[in-house]
ROKE-275489 format. One record per residue (C-alpha): x, y, z. Coordinates in steps of 0.1 Angstrom, whole numbers, padded with zeros to 4 digits, always signed. Each point is the difference from the previous one (the first is absolute). Example, Ala and Ser with C-alpha at 12.3 -4.5 7.8 and 13.67 -1.06 7.14 Angstrom:
residues 2
+0123-0045+0078+0014+0034-0007
***
This chain:
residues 576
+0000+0000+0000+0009+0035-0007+0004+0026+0025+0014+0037+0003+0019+0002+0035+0024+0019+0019+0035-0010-0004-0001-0011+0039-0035-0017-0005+0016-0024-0027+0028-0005+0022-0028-0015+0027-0017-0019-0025+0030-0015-0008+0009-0007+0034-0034-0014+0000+0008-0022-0033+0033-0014+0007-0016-0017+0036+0014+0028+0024-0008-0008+0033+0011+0022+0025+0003+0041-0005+0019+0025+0026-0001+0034-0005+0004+0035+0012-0016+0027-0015+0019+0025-0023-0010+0022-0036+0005-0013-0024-0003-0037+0013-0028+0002+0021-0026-0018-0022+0019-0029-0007-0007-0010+0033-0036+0013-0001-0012-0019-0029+0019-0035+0012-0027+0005+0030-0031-0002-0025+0011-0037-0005-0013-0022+0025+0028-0027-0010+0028+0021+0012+0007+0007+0035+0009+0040-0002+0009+0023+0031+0019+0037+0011+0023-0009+0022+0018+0032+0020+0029+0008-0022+0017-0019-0033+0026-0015+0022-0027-0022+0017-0016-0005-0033+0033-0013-0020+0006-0024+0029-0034-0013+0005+0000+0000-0037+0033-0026+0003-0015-0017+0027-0030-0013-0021+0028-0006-0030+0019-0021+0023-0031-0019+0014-0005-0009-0041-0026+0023-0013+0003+0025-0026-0004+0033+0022+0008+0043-0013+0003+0026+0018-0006+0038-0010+0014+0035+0007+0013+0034-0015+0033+0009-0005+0014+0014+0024-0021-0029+0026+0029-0018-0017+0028+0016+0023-0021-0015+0030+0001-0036-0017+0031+0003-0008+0019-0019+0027-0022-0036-0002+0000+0010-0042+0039-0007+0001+0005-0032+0012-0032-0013-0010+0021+0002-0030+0025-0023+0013-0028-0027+0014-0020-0004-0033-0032-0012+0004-0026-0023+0000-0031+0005-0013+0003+0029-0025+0003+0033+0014-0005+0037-0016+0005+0034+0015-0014+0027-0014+0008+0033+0001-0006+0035-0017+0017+0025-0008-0014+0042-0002+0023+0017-0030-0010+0033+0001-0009-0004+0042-0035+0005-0002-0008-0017+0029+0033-0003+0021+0031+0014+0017+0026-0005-0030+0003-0026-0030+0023-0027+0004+0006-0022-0028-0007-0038+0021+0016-0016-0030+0035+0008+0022-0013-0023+0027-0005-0028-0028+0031+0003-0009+0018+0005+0035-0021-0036+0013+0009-0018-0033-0037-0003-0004-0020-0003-0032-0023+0028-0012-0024+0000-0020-0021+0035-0016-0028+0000-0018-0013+0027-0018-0035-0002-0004-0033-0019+0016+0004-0028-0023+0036-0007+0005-0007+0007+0038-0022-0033-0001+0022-0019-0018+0036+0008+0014-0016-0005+0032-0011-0038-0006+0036-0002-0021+0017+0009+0031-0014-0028+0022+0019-0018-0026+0024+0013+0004+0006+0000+0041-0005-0035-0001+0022-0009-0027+0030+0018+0007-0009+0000+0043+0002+0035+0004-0028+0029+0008-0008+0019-0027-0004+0041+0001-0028+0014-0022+0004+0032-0008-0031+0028-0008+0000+0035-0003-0025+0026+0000-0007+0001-0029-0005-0039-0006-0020-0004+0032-0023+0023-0002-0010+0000-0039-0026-0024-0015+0004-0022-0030-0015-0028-0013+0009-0041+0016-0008-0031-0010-0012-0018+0032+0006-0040+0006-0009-0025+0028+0018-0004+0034+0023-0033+0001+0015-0004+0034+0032-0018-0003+0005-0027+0025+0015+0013+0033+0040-0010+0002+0002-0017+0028+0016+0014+0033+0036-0022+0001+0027+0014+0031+0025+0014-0012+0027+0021+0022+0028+0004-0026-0031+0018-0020-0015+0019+0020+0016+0009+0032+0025+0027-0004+0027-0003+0020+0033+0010-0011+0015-0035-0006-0034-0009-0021-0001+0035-0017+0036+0001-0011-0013-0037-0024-0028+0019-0011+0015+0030-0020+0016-0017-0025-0032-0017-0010-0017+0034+0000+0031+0009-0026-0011-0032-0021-0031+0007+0002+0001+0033-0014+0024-0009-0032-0026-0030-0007-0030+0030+0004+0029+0020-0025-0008-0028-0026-0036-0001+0009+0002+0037-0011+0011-0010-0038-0029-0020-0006-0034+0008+0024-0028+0013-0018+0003+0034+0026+0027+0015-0022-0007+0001-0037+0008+0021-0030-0021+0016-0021+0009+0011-0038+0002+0036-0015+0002+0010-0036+0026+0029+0010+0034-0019+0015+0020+0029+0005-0015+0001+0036-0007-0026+0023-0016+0006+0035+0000-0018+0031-0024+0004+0023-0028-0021+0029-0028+0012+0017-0022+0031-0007+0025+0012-0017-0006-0025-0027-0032+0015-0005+0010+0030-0005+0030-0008-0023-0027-0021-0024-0026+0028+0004+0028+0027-0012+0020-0025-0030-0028-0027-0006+0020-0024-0023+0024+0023-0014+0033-0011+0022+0010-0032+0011-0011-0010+0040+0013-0018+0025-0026-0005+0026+0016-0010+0035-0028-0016+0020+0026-0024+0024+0024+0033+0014+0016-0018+0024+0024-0020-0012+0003+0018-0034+0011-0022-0031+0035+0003-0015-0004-0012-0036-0032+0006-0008+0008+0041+0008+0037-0005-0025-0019-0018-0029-0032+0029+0002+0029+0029+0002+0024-0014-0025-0036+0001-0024-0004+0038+0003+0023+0032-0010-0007+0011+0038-0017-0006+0035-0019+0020+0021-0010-0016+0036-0036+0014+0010-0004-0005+0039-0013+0021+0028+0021+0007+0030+0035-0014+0003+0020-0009-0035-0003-0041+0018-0005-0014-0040+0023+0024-0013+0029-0007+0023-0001-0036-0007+0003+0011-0035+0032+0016+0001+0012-0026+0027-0004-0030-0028+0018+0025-0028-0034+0011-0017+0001+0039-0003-0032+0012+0006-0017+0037+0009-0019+0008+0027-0004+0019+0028+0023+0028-0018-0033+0006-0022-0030-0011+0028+0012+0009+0036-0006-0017+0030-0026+0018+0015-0037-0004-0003-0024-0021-0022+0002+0000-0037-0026+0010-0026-0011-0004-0034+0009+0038-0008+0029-0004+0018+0017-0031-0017-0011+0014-0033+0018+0030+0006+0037-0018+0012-0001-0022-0029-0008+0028-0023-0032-0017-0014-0032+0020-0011-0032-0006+0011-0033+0016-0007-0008+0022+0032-0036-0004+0016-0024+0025+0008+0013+0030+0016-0017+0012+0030-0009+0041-0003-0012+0001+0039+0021+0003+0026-0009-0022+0024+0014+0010+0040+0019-0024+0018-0013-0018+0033+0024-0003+0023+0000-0030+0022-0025+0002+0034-0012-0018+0026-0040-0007-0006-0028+0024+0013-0006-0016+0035+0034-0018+0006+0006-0007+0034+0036+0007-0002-0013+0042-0007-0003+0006+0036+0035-0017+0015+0023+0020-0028-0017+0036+0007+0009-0006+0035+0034-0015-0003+0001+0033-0025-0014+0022+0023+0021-0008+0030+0034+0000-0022+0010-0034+0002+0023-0019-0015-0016-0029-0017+0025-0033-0014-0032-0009-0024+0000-0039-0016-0016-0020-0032-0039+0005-0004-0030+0029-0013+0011+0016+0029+0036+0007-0019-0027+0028-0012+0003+0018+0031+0038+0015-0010-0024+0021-0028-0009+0033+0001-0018+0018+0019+0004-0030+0027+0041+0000-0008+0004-0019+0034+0024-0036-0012+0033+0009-0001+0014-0037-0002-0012-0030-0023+0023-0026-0009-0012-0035-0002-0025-0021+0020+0002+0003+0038+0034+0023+0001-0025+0029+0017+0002-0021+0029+0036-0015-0003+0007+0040-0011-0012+0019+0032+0019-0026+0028+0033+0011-0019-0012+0035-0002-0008+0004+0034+0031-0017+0011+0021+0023-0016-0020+0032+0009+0004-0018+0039-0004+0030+0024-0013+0022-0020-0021+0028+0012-0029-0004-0031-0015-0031+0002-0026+0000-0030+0004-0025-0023-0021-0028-0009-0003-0032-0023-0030-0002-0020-0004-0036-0014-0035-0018-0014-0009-0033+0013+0004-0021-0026+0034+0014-0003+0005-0002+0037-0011-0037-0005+0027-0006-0030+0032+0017+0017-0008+0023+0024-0005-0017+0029+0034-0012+0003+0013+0034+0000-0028+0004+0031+0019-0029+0017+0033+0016-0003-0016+0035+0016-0011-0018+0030+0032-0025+0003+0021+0026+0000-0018+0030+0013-0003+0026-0023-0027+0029+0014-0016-0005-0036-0038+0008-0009-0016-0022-0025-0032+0010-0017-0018-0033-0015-0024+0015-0028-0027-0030+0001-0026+0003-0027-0009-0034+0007+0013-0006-0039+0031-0004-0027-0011+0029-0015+0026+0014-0026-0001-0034-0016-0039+0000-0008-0014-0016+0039+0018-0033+0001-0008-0015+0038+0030-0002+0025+0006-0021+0034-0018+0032+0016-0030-0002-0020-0015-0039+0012-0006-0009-0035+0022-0018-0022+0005+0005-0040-0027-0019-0008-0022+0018+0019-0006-0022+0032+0000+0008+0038+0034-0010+0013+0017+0007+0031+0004+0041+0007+0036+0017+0014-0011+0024+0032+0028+0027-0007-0004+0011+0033+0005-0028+0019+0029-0010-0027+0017+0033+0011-0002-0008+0035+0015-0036-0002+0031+0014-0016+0006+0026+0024-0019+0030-0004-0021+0012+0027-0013+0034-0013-0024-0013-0027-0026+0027-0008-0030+0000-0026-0009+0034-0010-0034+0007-0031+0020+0019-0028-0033+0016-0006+0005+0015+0034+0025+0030-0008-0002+0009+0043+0007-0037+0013+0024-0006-0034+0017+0036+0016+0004-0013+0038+0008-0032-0004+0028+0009-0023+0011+0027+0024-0002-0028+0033+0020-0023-0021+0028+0019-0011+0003+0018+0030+0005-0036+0021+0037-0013+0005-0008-0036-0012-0007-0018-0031-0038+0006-0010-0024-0010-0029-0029+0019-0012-0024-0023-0019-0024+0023-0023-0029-0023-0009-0027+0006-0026-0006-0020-0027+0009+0013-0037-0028+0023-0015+0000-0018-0029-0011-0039+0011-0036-0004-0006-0011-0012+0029+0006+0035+0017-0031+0020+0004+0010+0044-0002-0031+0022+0015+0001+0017-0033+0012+0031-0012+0005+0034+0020-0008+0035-0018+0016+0030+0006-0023+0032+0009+0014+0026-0022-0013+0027+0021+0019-0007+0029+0034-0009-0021+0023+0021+0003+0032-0009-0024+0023-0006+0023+0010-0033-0016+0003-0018+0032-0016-0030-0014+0020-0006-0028+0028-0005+0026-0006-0039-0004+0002+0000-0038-0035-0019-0003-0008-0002-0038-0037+0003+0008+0003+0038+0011+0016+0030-0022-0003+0037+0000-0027+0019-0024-0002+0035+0003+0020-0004+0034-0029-0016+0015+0008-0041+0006-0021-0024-0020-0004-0035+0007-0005-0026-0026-0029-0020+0014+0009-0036-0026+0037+0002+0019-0007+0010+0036-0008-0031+0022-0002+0024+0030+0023-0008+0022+0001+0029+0020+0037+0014+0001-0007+0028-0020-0027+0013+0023+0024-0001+0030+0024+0026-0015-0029+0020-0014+0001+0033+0028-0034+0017-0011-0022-0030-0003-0007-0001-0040+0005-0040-0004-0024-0022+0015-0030-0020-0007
***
């Protein structure tokens, strides 16, 4: 049957095709609905687990046990799965095993783009890369293959681009392979040094057998052009663009197995062409294999290394016409990135603002809150480093005078990484306040449960985290709960907190504005009579109120009516 899917919906259904039974995942754009659409299918046992570290190893663990098993995450959710990643490389596997992961060019949705084929190639792990729903499907049954033939995980590698466009798949049935059996095996798989030392040089054969695998799979092929004075290489989205740009005209080489890349097959396709041009986004990976086996190729002198690629933009660096589309004559203004009308997480920042604190912000919508007019995260590195961020902070500002800082942190997040960094406050006494911002949701990601939730992936009650009583059992005694909606108990608390001379969290609970199971009391209006322009309102950068003839206006199809607006508003104009 014929169907038009998402790249990471025919990645599911081909998890669902080749007989995968086990999926572990953390939620991450561009990956998430790999994970999502696995859940649909009753045959596969899908779950979030708290951070990709936990899902690559309980991904292994159901590997090991003999099932076919995935697990699912975003780029840079590799760096937190890198360290069982590594030497799973070294074990092998049992049942087949696939990680996926995807990558943001052009960081629309994440803290910096980093090219995961480097981790590929750093674990001597295959990757595969397909570049569009069709080839998702396939390459991901092909990879099952793959892991089982030559006992290794296999790395599948999306983008965007890939992931979230639609095109046209040819469904087939499920057919569950049967389940290698669980044999012990300590040289395998327990890494100790003396066992680990035996197993790198079969990683080393393993990867010049996948070299000659590279020279013949179906993932790499080469596709003929009438004009031979160019040749391009090129994988991924990139593809698409190259073919949308040229059509038939030059000769392709389409790279659809990047990790190991072939050897022969890249010296007969260049020694066929006048020249070679390597199309890739991100790092020159392809093109400096190139030039490592003697094929002179160009590359990232003519595309760069930053960003995603475009149809325009390949067109241009390879000097090709093509016929422009419609031009645009309106000029359309640019939205800036804001939290929703009703966020919870409005209240907590125009505080923090308003009483000039220092805030070590982490991974989440609430990343939002370092926008104007709020402008109050000064700090956002990588999941859970608000909270690891502040204890080091605060150690070396020791003694000082101006104790107002604070680590803002979401709990998802706080679930993934940051409770660690809460440990290491309390073990080793940092006078640090943490501000959990629980909106009872993984809200950046589209509202993917979490341990805090009490429901599971596929939508079922499950056991529920108390984050207060959690605090407590690793050493913090000051655990406050404060209504962000509440701008005077968000302002004393804060003020009670910071000004005590031990470690404290601040928990600011209300549930995302956006989750349709919360009920607003509707919109509030603003009397225009008693408004006076002072602007006061538009302190909290709502998108639901603006200025019109320097009287406020409130947009009654964005406001939820929350409230906070009315509690800065001196005369009285906003209410019901």
């Amino acid at each position: 049957m014929k169907k038009l899917m998402l790249g990471n919906e025919a990645v599911a259904r081909g998890l669902y095709e080749a007989g995968c039974s086990f999926v572990s995942s953390y939620p991450g754009t561009p990956s998430t609905e790999i994970s999502e659409a696995a859940a649909k299918y009753p045959e596969i046992y899908a779950e979030w687990a708290p951070n990709e570290k936990v899902a690559m190893e309980s991904a292994f663990g159901a590997s090991f046990a003999g099932k076919r098993s995935f697990c699912g995450m975003k780029h840079v959710g590799m760096n937190v799965a890198a360290d069982p990643l590594f030497t799973i490389g070294y074990t092998g596997v049992n049942g087949g095993m696939i990680i996926g992961v995807a990558d943001d060019p052009g960081m629309h949705s994440s803290q910096n783009e980093q090219d995961s084929r480097h981790y590929a190639i750093a674990a001597k792990i295959p990757m595969i890369e397909p570049s569009d729903s069709k080839e998702a499907l396939e390459f991901t049954k092909l990879a099952y293959e793959i892991s089982e033939e030559f006992d290794t995980p296999v790395i599948m590698k999306m983008v965007t681009r890939v992931a979230h466009s639609q095109s046209i798949v040819e469904t087939g049935d499920r057919v569950v392979p049967d389940a290698k059996p669980y044999e012990k095996n300590i040289q395998k798989y327990v890494m100790m040094p003396g066992n680990a030392i035996k197993r790198h040089p079969i990683v080393e054969e393993r990867t010049k057998a996948l070299t000659q695998y590279a020279e013949v799979t179906p993932l790499n092929r080469v596709e003929d052009g009438k004009d031979t004075s160019m040749g391009i290489i090129t994988s991924s989205t990139s593809y698409q663009y190259v073919k949308e740009v040229a059509g038939d005209k030059y000769p392709v080489l389409k790279l659809g197995l990047v990790n190991p890349l072939p050897v022969d097959m890249i010296k007969k396709f260049a020694a066929a062409v006048g020249k070679v041009i390597v199309v890739e986004e991100l790092d020159g990976i392809i093109e400096t294999h190139c030039k490592n086996i003697g094929v002179n190729v160009q590359g990232k002198e003519l595309f760069g290394y930053c960003g995603e690629f475009s149809q325009n933009y390949i067109a241009e660096k390879l000097g090709i016409a093509i016929e422009a589309g419609p031009k645009l004559d309106e000029n359309i203004p640019v939205r800036p990135p804001i939290m929703c009308a009703g966020c919870p997480h409005r209240g907590i920042f125009y505080t923090l603002k308003k009483n000039k604190v220092t805030v070590l912000g982490d991974i989440g919508c609430y990343t939002l809150g370092a926008v104007a007019p709020l402008n109050a995260i000064e700090y956002s590195i990588c999941m859970g480093a608000s909270v690891s961020g502040i204890h080091g902070f605060n150690k070396a500002n020791e003694g000082a005078s101006d104790n107002k800082t604070v680590a803002v942190i979401g709990d998802s997040t706080f679930i993934h990484s940051g409770v660690t960094g809460l440990i290491n406050i309390a073990y080793n006494g940092s006078n640090s306040t943490v501000i959990i911002l629980d909106n009872s949701i993984t809200g950046m990601t589209g509202h993917q449960q979490n341990p805090t939730t009490g429901f599971n992936l596929k939508g079922d009650p499950c056991s529920k985290i108390d984050l207060e009583a959690l605090c407590r059992s690793i050493g913090i005694n000051r655990v406050r709960v404060i209504d962000p909606y509440d701008l005077k108990e968000c302002d004393e608390v804060l003020k009670e907190e910071l000004a005590a001379e031990e470690p404290s969290v601040i928990i600011s609970r209300r549930p995302c504005a956006l989750l349709k199971y919360v009920k607003h009391p509707g919109a509030i209006s603003c009397d225009a009579d008693k408004c006076v322009g002072c602007k006061s309102c538009m302190q909290i950068g709502c998108p639901a109120i603006s200025i019109v003839d320097k009287k406020a206006v409130i947009d009654n199809t964005l406001c939820t009516g929350c409230g906070v607006c009315t509690q800065l508003c001196k005369v009285g104009a906003l209410g019901k």
